[in-house]
VEXDREN-2710 file (C-alpha; in Angstrom, 1 decimal):
% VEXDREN-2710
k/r/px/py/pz
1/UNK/0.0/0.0/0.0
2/UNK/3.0/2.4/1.1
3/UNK/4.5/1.8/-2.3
4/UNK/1.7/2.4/-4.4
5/UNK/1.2/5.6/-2.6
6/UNK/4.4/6.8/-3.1
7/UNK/4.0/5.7/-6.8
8/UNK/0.9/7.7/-7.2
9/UNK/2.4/10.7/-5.6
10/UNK/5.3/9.9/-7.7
11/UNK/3.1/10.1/-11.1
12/UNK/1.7/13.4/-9.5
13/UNK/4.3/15.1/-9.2
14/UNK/5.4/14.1/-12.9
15/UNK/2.1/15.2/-14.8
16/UNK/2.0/18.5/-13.0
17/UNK/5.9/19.3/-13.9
18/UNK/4.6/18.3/-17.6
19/UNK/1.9/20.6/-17.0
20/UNK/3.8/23.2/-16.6
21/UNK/6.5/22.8/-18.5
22/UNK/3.7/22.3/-21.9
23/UNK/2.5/25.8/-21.1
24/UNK/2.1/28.1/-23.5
25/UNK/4.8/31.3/-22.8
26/UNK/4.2/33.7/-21.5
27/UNK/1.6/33.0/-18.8
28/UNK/2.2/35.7/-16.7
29/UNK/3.6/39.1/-16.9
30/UNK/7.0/39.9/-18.6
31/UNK/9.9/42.6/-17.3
32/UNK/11.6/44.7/-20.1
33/UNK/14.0/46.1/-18.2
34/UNK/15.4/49.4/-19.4
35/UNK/18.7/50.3/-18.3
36/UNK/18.6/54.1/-18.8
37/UNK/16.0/56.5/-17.7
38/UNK/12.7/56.8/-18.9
39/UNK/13.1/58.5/-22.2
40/UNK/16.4/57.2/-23.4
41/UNK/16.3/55.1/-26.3
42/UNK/15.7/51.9/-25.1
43/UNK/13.2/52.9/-22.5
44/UNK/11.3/54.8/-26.3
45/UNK/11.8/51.4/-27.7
46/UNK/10.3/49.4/-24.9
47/UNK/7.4/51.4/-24.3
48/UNK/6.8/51.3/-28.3
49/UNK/6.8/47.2/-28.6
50/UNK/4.9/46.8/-24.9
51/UNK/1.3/47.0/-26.2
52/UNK/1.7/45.2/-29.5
53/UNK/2.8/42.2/-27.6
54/UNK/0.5/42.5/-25.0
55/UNK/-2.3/42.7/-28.1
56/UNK/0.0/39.5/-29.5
57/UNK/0.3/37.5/-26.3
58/UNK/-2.5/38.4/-23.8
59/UNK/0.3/39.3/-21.1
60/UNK/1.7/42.6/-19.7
61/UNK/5.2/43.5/-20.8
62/UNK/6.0/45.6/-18.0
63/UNK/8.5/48.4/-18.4
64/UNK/10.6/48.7/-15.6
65/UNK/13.6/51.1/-15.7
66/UNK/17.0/50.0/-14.1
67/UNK/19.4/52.5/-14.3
68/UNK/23.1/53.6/-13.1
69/UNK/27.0/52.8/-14.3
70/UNK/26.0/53.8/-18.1
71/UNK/23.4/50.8/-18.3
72/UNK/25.8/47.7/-16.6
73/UNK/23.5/47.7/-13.4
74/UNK/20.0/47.0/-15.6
75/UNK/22.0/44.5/-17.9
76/UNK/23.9/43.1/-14.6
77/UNK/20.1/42.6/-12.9
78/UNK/19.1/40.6/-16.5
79/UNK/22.1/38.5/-16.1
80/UNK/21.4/36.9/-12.8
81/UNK/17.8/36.4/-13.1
82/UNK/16.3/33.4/-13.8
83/UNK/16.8/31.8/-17.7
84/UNK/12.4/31.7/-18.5
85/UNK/11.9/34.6/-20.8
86/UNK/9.9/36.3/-17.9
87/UNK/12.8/38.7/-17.6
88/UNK/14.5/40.8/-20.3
89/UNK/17.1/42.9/-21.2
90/UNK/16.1/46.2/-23.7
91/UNK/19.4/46.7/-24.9
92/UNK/21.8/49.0/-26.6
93/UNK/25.5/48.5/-27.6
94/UNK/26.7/50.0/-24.3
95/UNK/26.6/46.5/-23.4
96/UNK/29.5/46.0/-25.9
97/UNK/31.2/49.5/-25.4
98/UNK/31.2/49.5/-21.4
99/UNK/33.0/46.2/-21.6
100/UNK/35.6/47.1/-24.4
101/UNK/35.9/50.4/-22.3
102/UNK/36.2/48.8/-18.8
103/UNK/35.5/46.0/-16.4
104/UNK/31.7/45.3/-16.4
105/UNK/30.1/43.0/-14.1
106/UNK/28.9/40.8/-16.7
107/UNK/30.1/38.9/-19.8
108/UNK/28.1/39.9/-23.1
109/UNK/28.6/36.9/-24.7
110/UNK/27.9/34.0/-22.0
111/UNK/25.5/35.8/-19.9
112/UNK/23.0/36.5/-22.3
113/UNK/21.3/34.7/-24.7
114/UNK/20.3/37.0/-27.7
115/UNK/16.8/36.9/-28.6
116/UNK/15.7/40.0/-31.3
117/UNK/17.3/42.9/-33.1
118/UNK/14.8/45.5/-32.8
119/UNK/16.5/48.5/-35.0
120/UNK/18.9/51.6/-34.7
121/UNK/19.8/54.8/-34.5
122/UNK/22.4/57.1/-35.9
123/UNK/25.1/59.1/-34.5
124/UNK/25.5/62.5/-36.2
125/UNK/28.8/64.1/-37.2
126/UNK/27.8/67.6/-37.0
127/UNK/29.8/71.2/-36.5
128/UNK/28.3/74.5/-35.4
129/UNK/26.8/76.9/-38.2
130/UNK/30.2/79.2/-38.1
131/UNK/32.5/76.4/-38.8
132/UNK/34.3/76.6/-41.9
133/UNK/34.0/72.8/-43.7
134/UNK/30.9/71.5/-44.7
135/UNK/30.9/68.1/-45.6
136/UNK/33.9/65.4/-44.5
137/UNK/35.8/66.0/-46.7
138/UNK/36.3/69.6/-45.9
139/UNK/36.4/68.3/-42.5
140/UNK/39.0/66.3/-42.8
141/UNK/41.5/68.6/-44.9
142/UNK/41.1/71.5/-42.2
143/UNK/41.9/68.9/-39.8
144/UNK/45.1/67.9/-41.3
145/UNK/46.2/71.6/-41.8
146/UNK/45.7/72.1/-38.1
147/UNK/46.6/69.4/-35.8
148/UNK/45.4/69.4/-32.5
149/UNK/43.5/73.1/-33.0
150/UNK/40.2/71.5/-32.9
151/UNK/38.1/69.8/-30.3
152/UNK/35.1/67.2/-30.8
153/UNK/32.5/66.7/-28.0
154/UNK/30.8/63.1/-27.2
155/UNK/28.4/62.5/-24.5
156/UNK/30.6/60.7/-22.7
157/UNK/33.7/58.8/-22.3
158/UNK/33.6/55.1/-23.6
159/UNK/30.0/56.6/-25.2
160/UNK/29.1/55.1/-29.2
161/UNK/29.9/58.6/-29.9
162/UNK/33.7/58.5/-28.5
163/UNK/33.9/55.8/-30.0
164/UNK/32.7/57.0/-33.2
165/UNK/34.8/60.2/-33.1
166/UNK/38.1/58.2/-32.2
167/UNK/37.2/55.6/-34.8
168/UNK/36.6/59.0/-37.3
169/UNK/40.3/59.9/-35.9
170/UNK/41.7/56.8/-36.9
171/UNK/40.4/57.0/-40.3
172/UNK/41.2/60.1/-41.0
173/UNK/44.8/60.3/-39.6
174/UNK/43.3/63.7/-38.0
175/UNK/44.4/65.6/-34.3
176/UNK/41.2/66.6/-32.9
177/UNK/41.2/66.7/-29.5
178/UNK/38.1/65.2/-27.6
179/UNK/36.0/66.4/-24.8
180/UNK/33.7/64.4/-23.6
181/UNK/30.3/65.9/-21.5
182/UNK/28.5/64.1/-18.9
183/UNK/25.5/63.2/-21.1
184/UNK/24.1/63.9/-24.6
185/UNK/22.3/67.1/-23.9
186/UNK/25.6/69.0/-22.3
187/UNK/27.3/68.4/-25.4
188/UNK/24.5/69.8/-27.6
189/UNK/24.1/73.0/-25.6
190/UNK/28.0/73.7/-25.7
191/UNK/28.1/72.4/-29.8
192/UNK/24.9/75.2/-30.2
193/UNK/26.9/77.7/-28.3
194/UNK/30.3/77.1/-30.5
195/UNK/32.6/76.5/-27.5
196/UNK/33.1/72.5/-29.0
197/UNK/32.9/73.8/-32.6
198/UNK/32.1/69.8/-33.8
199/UNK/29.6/66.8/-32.1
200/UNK/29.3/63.6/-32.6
201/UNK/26.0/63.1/-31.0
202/UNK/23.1/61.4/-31.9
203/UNK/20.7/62.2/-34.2
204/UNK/17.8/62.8/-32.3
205/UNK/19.6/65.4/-30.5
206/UNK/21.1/67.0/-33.4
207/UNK/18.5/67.2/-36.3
208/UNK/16.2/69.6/-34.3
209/UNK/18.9/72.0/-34.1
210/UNK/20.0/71.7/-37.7
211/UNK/16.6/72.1/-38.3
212/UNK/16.4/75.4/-36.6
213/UNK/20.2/76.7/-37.9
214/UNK/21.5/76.0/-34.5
215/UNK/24.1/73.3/-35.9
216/UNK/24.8/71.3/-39.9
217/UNK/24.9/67.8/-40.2
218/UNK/27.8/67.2/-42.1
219/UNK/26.8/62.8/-42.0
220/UNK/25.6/60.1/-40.1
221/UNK/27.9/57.4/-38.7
222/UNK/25.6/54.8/-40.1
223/UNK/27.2/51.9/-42.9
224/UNK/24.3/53.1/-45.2
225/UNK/21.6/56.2/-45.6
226/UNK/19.5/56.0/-43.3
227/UNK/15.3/55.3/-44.2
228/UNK/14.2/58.1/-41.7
229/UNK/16.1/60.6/-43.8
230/UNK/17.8/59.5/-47.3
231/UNK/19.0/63.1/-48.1
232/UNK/21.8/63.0/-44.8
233/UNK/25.0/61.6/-46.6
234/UNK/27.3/59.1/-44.3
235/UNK/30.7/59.1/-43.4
236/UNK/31.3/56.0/-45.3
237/UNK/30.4/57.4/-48.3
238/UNK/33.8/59.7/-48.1
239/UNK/36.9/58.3/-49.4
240/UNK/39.0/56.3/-46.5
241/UNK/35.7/56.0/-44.7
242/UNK/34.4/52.8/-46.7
243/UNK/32.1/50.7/-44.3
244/UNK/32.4/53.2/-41.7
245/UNK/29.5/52.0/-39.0
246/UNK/29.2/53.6/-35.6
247/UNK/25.3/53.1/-35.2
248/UNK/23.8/52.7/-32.1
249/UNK/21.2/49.4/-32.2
250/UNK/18.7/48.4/-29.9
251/UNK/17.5/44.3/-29.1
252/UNK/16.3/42.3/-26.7
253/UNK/18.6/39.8/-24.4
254/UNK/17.6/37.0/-22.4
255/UNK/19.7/35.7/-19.5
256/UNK/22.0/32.8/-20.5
257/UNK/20.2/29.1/-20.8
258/UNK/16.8/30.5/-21.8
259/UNK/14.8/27.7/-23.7
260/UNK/14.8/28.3/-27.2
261/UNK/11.5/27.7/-27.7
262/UNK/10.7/30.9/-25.8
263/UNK/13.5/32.8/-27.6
264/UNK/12.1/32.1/-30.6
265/UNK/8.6/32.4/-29.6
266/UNK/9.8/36.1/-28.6
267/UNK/11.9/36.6/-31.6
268/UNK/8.6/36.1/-34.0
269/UNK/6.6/38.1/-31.5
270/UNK/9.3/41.0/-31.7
271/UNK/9.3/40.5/-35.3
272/UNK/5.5/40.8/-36.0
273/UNK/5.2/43.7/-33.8
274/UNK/7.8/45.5/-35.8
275/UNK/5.7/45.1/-39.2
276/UNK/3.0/46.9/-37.8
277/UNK/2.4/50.1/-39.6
278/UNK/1.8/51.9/-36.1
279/UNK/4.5/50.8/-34.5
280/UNK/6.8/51.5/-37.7
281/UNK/5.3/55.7/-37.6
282/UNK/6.1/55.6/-34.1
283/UNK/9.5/54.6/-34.3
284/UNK/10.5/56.5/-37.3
285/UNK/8.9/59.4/-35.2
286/UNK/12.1/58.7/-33.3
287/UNK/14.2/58.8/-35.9
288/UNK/15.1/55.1/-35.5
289/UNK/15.7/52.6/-38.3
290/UNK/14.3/49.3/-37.8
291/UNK/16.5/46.1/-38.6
292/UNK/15.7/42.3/-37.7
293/UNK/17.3/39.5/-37.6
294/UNK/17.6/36.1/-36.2
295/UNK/18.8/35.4/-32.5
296/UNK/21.9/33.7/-33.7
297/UNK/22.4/36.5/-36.2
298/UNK/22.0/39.1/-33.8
299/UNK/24.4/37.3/-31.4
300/UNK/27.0/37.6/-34.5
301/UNK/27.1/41.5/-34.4
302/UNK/27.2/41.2/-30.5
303/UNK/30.4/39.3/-30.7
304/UNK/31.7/41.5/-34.2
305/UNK/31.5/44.5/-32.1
306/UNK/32.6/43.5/-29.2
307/UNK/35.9/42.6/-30.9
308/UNK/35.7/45.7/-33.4
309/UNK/35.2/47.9/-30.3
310/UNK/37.8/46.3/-28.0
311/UNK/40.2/47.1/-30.3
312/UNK/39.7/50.4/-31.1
313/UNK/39.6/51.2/-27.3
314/UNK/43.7/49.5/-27.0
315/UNK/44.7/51.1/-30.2
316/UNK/43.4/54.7/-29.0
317/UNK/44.3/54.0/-25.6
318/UNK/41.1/54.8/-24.0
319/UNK/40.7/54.3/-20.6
320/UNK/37.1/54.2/-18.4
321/UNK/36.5/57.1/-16.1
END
């Protein structure tokens, strides 16, 4: 009697962790965790996709916003918590340019399993009205004839857009000296009021005030023109410049050992949302460019940039604050 009891309990407990396992993702509510403050880029971008998979799923994606060390504490939380898909990271590259830069608290590549590629935005090249070049080229020849006379801003050290102006450096076989702001908009204000005559910035923050006179766009550190806006050239259009890419992209990471099912269950989801017409305004509203690909695609770039990155950071000798 004892042991068919313990047989029955036995069977039990085995039909319930079947039950469980067999059902359907998500059955309750999922985190996107943001690491920047609400209306950064990826916080934009989560609060864009949110609905559409709620309308796709019948759960709540809950936004929640995790912020501090430039984006390694939200992507740190996302790496320790549990591999189910309930939990996710809305990233940007700062989770390949903090670690190229410095020490971060997780490993990119085996902490997180990548699950979509959601899109991008540009960083702009641009120079106050008064400057004299306008385009890269011009840029670059008054450069040469001056070494070390002009300074670039970025919005940080270790930012995409250091890295994009040291990268432009190396290219170019320029001096520019760089100053780097704590934040985006300290940058702008001091590239409107000419005391850092050029930015590289992004282009959310920039095409406003070329819109207004207030700075020129000389190009877009993006491999190709962007959709948004076909008439801003790119850098890698310029001779010496060929496949220049210093875009900032956004995706969604998973903590390492998720099931693949629910990756790709998520990857689709992500993928369906970002054909809707809606969602597409909205985010071109925001100047981003959307892109897709496949987890194991998107976990390609992660490691490509990672490298490309790294190495620009020892070759320029950049050091994290």
């Amino acid at each position: 009697m004892r042991i068919a009891a313990r047989t029955a309990l036995a069977l039990v407990a085995v039909f319930a962790s079947t039950a469980a396992l067999g059902q359907a993702f998500p059955s309750h509510p999922v985190k996107l965790i943001s690491p920047f403050p609400p209306g950064g880029g990826s916080d934009v971008v989560a609060r864009i996709l949110a609905p559409k998979l709620l309308e796709a799923t019948g759960q709540q994606f809950v936004v929640e916003n995790r912020t501090g060390a430039a984006g390694n504490v939200g992507a740190d939380y996302v790496a320790k918590s549990p591999p189910d898909g309930y939990t996710l990271l809305v990233a940007n590259n700062t989770v390949v340019t903090n670690p190229a830069v410095a020490k971060a608290p997780f490993d990119v590549v085996k902490d997180f399993t990548p699950v979509a590629l959601i899109g991008s935005t540009a960083v702009a090249l641009a120079v106050h009205p008064a400057f004299p070049a306008k385009s890269v080229d011009e840029l670059v020849k008054l450069a040469r004839e001056n070494p070390g006379k002009y300074s670039y801003s970025s919005c940080g050290n270790g930012t995409a857009m250091h890295l994009a102006g040291e990268l432009f450096k190396q290219l170019a076989k320029v001096d520019i000296v760089h100053i780097a702001y704590r934040g985006c908009g300290p940058a702008i204000v001091d590239g409107v009021g000419g005391q850092v005559p050029i930015l590289f910035n992004t282009i959310t923050n920039t095409a406003p005030q070329a819109k207004g006179g207030k700075l020129r766009i000389l190009a877009l550190a993006s491999p190709t023109r962007s959709p948004v806006d076909k008439a801003l050239p790119v850098i890698a259009e310029s001779a010496g410049f060929e496949g220049f890419d210093a875009d900032i992209w956004f995706g969604l990471l998973a903590p390492a050992g998720t099931p693949p099912d629910v990756v790709q269950k998520l990857n689709a989801e992500i993928g369906r949302a970002l054909g809707s017409q809606e969602v597409q305004d909205r985010l071109a509203a925001q100047l981003f460019a959307i892109q897709t690909a496949t987890p194991a695609a998107f976990g390609d770039l992660i490691k490509r940039d990672l490298a490309r990155w790294s190495k620009l950071v020892k070759e320029a000798g950049i050091k994290g604050d």
